[in-house]
N, C-alpha and C positions, 0 to 999 in steps of 0.2 A: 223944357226947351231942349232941343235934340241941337248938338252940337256935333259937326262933322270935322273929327282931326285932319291936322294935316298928311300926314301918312295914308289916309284912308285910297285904297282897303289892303294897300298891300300891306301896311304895320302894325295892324290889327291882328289877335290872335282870333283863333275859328271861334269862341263864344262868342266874343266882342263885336267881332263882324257878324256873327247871325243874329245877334243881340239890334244892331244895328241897322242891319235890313229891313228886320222886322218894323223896326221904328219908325222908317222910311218911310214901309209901305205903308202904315198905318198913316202918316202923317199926309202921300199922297190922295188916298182914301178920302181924308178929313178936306185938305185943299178941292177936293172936285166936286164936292158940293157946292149946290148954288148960295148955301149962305153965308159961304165962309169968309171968313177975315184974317183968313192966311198969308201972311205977306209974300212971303216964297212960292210962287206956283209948282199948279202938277206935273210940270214935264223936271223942273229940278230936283224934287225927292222921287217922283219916277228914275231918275237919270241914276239917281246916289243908288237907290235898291238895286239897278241894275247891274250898276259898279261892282257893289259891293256880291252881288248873286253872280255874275260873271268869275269874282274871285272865288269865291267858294267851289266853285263850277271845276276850276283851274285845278286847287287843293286836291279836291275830291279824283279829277282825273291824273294827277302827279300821283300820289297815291295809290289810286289803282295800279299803274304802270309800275311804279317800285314794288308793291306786293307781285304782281307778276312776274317781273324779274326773279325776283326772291325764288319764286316757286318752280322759275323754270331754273335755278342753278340747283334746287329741292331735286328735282327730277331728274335730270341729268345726273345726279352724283346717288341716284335711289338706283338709274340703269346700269352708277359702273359698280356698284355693290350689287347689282342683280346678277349682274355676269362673273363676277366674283366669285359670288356663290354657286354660280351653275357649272363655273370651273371646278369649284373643289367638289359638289356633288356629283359630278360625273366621273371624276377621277377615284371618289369612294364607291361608286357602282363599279368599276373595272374592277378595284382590287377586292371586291366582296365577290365577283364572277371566279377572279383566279381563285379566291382563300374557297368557294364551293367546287371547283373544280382542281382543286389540289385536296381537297375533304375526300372527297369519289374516287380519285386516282388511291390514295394512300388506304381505302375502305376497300377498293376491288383489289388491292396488292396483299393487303392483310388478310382477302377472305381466299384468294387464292394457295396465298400460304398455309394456310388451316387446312387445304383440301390435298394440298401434298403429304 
């Protein structure tokens, strides 16, 4: 006997509730045959499956929407550590220019002086 809490579907946890869907539908199924002896007809356990599948529905898109959140504060805080680092990389390329060009300055001063 499938029993439908009072809470359903919002106080249901996500097994319980798919758990319970399932039951539904299984149970509308059974009701739409022509020999049944279902007291509850097909459109009330149609109705409860669809309750309870609209909930899920819900979950699943809350869900989504919070991961995506998530990912876009991921991304945002990946672009201020990218520029971060493209700060301090380019400021390491300048002084690798000057330290090659203070290497050359101090090598043409030295080769000079050997030739005096």
């Amino acid at each position: 006997m499938i029993t439908i809490p009072e809470n359903y579907p919002n106080g249901l946890n996500d097994s319980e509730l798919i758990n319970l869907v399932q039951k539904c539908s299984v149970r509308a199924t059974r009701a739409a045959r022509p020999n049944s002896n279902i007291v509850a007809g097909v459109s009330y356990w149609k109705e409860m499956a669809e309750l309870g599948q609209n909930e899920i529905n819900l979950r699943i898109q809350k869900n989504f929407i919070d991961e995506m959140n998530s990912l876009k504060k991921e991304i945002i805080n990946f672009k201020e550590e990218n520029n971060k680092s493209s700060i301090i990389n380019r400021r390491l390329t300048y002084v690798t220019i000057i330290l090659a060009m203070l290497t050359l300055s101090l090598g043409f001063i030295s080769l000079l002086n050997l030739q005096l």
